[in-house]
Backbone as CSV, one residue per row, in Angstrom:
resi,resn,N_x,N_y,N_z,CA_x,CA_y,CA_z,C_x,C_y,C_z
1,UNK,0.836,-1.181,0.000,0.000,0.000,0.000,0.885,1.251,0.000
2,UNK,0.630,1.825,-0.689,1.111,3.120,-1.008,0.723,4.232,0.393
3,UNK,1.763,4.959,0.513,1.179,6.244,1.535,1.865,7.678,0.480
4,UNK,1.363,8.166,1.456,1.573,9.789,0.351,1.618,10.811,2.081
5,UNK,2.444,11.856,1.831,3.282,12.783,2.613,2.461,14.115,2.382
6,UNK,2.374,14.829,3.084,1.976,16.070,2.663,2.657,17.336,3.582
7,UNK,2.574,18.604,3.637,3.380,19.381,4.614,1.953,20.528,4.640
8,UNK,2.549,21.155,5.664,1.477,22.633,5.703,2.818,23.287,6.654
9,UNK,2.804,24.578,5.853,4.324,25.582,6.322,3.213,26.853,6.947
10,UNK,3.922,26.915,7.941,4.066,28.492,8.983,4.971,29.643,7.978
11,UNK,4.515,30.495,8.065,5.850,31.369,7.883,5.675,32.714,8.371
12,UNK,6.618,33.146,9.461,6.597,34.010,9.939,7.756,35.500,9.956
13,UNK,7.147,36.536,9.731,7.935,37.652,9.675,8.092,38.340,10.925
14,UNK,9.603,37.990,11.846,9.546,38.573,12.555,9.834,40.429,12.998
15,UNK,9.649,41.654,13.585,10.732,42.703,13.474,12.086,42.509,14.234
16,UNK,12.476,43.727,14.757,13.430,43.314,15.678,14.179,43.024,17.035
17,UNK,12.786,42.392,17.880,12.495,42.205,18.975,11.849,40.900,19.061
18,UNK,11.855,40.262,17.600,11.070,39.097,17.440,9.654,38.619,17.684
19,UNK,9.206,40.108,17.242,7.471,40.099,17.759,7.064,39.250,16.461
20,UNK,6.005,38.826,16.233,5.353,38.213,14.922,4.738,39.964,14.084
21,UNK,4.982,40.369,12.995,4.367,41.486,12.072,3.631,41.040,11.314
22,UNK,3.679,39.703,10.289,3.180,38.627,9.258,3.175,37.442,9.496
23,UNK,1.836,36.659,9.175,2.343,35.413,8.871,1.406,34.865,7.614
24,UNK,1.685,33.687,7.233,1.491,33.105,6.000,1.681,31.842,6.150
25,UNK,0.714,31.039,5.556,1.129,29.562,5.367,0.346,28.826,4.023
26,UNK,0.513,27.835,4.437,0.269,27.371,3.045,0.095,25.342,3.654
27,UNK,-1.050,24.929,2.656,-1.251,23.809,2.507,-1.670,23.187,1.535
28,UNK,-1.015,22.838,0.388,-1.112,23.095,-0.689,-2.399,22.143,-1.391
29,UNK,-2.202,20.466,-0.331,-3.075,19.905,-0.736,-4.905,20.325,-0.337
30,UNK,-4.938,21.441,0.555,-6.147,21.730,0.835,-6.277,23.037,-0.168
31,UNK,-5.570,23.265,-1.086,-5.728,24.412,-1.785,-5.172,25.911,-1.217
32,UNK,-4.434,25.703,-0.259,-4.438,27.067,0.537,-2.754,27.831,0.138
33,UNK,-2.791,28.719,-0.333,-1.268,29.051,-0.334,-1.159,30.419,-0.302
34,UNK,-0.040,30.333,0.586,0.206,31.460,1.224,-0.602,32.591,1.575
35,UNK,-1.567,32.426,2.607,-2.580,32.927,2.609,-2.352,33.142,4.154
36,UNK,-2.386,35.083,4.139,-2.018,35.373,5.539,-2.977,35.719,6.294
37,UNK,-2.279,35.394,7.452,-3.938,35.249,9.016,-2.607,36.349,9.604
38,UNK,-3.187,36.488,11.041,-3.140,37.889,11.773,-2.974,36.453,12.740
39,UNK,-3.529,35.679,13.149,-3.544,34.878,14.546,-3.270,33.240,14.571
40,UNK,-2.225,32.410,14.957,-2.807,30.813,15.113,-2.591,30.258,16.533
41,UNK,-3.268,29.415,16.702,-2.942,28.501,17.981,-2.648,27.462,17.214
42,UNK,-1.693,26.482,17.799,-1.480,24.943,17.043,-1.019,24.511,18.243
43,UNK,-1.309,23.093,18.783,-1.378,21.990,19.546,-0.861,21.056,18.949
44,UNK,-0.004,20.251,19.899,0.626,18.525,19.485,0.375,18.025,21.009
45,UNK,-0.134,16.731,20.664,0.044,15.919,21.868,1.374,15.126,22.151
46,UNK,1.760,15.302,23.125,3.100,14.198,23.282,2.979,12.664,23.647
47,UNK,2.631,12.188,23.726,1.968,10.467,24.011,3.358,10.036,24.811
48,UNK,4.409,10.403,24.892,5.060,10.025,25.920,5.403,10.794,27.071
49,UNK,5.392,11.802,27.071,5.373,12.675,28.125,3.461,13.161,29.004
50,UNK,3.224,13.132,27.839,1.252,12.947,28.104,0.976,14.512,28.407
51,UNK,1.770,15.402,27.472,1.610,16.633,27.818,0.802,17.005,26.424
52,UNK,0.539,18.384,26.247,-0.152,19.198,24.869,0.873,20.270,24.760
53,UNK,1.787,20.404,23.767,2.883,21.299,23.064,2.235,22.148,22.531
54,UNK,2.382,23.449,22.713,1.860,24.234,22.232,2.380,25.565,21.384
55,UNK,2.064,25.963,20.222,2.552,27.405,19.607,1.294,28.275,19.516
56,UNK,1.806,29.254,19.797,0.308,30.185,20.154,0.844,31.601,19.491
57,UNK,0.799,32.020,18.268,1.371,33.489,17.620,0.188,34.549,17.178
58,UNK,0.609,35.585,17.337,-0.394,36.594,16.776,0.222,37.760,16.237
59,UNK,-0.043,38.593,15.249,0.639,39.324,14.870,0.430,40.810,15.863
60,UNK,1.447,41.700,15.657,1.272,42.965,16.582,0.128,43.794,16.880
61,UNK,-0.016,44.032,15.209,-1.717,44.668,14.921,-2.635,43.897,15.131
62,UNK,-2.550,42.824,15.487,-4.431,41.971,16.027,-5.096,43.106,16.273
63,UNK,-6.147,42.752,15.899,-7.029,43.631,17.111,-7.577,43.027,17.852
64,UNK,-7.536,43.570,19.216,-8.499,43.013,20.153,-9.949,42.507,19.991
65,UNK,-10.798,43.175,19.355,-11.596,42.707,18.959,-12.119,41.328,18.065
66,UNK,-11.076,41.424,17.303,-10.674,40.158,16.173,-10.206,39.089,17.189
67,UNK,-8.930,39.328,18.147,-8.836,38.334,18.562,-9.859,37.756,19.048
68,UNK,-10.901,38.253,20.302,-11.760,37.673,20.982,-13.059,37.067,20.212
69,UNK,-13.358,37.733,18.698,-13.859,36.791,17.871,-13.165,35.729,17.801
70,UNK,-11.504,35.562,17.366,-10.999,34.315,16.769,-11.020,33.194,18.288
71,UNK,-11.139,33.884,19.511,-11.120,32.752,20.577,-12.289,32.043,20.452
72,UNK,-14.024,33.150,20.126,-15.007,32.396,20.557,-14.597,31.358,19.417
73,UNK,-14.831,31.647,18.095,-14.605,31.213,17.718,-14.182,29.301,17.602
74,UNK,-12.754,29.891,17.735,-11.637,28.399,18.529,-12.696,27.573,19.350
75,UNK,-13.341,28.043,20.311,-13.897,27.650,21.601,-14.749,26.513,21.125
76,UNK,-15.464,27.310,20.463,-16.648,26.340,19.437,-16.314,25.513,18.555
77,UNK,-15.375,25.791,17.980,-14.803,24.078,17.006,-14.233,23.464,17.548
78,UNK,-12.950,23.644,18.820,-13.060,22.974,19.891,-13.899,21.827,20.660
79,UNK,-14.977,22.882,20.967,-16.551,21.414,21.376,-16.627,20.849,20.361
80,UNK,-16.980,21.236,19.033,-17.421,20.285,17.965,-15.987,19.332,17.576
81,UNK,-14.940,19.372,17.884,-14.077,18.563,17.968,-14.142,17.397,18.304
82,UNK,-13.894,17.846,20.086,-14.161,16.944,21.227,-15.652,16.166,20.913
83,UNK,-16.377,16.383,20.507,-17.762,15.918,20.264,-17.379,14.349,19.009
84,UNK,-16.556,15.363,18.246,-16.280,14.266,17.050,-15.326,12.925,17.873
85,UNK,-14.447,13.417,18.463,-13.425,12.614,19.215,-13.793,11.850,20.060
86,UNK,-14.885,11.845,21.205,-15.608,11.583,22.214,-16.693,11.275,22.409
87,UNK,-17.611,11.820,21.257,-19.190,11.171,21.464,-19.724,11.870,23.213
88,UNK,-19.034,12.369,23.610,-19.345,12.712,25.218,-20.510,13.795,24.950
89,UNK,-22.077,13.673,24.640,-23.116,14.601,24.261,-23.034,15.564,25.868
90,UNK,-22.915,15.184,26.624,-23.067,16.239,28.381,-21.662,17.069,28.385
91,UNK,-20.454,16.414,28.439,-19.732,17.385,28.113,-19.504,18.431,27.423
92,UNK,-19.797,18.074,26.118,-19.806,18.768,24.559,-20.926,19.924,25.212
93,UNK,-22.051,19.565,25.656,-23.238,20.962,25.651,-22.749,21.446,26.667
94,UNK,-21.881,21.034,27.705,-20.999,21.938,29.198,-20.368,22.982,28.309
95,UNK,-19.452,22.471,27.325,-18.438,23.228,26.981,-19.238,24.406,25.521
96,UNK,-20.702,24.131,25.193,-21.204,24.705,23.933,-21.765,26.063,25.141
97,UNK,-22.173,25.362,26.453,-22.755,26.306,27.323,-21.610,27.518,27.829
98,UNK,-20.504,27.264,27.916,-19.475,27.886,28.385,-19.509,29.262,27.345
99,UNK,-19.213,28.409,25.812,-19.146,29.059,24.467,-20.077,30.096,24.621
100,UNK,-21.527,30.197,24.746,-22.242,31.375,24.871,-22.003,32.104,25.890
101,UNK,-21.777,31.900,27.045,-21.372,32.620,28.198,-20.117,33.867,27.327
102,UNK,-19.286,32.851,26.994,-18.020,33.779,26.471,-18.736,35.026,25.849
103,UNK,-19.318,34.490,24.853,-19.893,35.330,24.132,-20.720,36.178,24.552
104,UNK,-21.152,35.956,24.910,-22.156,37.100,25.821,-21.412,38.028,26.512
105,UNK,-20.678,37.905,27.480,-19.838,38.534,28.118,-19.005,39.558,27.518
106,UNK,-18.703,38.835,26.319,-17.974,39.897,25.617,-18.438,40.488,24.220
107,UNK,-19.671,40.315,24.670,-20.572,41.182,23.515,-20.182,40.766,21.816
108,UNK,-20.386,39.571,22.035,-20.224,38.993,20.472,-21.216,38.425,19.669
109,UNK,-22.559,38.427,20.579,-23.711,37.527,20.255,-24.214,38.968,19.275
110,UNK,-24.567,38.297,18.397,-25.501,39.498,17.211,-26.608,39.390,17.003
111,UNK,-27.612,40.455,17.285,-28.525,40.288,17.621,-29.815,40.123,16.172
């Protein structure tokens, strides 16, 4: 059986204090190239250490506002993640319940 490889690249412009200014990435087999975001979180699990590795970048200019969209955001594909991963229906609506709270709180619900 054949396997096949694929990559998805970060690329980041730092200034000179090593803040993030740009970033860009690219995945070529999902069609995406070089196509720049302002914000990522990315997660690895370690299975031998049993920890979650984490890179968490944002560029200087975020805006606050944007970010706290891009968290609810996160928050919510998150549950629908865990939902896919787990089947756990009580957890999943704990954590969908949390999701509106966020939102609410920080005035993201549109009316």
């Amino acid at each position: 059986m054949k396997t096949k490889k694929t990559e998805i690249k970060i690329a980041v412009d730092l200034d000179e204090n090593h803040i993030p200014e740009k970033m860009k990435w690219s995945a070529p087999d999902g069609g995406v190239l070089n196509k720049e975001t302002k914000a990522m979180l990315l997660s690895f699990w370690d299975a031998e250490t049993q920890e979650t590795l984490k890179m968490d970048l944002w560029v200087k200019d975020m805006p606050i506002d944007q970010m706290q969209l891009f968290f609810h955001q996160t928050l919510v594909s998150l549950s629908d993640t865990f939902y896919q991963a787990t089947q756990d229906e009580k957890m999943t609506s704990t954590m969908r319940d949390f999701c509106d709270y966020f939102a609410e709180k920080l005035n993201l619900k549109k009316e």
